[in-house]
N, C-alpha and C positions, 0 to 999 in steps of 0.2 A: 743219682742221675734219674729223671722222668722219663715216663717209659715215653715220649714223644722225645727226650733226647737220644735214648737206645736207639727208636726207630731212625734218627738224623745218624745219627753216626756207623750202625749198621748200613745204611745208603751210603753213606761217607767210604766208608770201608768196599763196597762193593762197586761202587763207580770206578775206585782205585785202580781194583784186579779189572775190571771192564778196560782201563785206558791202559794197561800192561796187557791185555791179551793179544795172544797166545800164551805168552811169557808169566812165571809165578814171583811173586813179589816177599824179599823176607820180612819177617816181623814187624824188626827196624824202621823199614820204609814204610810200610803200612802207619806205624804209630807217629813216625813223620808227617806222614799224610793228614791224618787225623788229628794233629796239633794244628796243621797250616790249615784245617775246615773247622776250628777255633774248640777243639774236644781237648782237656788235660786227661789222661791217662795213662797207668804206667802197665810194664810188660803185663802181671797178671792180671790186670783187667784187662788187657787187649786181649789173651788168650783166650778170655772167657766170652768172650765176645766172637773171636774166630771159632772157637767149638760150637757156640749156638748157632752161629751160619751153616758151618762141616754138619751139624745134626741133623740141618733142614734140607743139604744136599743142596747147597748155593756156592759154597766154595768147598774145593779139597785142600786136605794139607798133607805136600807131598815134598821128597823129601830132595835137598839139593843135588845133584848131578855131579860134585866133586867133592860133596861130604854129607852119606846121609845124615850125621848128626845134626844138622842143622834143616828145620824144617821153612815150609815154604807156603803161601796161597798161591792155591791159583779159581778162577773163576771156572764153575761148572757152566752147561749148557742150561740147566733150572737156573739157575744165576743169572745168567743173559738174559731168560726169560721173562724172570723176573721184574729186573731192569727195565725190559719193552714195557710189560703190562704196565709198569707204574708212570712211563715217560719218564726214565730217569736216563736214557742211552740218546 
């Protein structure tokens, strides 16, 4: 992937958790999302992608409310911000 496709799909990914806020979004649907914003990718490239967001403090990954074993995004407030600054919200 090109790091202008990274950049597309990091946006991709974070407009997601932006139109689920308040609410955290699991994996699953995130990598839904980002098929239907035309990205092939499978679980461990999406991870890697969710950890580089969680590093930059744009999204957390927290854990389900009925099973912490299974984790969850949600959008931070740097995340919204970010969004603003770029006209992406």
């Amino acid at each position: 992937m090109t790091p202008e496709q990274k950049l597309l799909l990091r946006h991709a990914l974070l407009r997601q958790l932006a139109a689920a806020a308040p609410a955290s979004l699991p994996p699953a649907t995130l990598l839904h999302g980002a098929a239907l914003a035309g990205f092939r990718l499978d679980e461990p490239q999406l991870q890697v992608e969710l950890d580089y967001l969680a590093g930059k403090n744009l999204l957390a990954i927290v854990p389900a409310a009925l099973s912490r074993a299974l984790p969850r995004a949600r959008l931070t407030a740097a995340g919204r911000d970010y969004l603003e600054e770029e006209n992406l919200l």
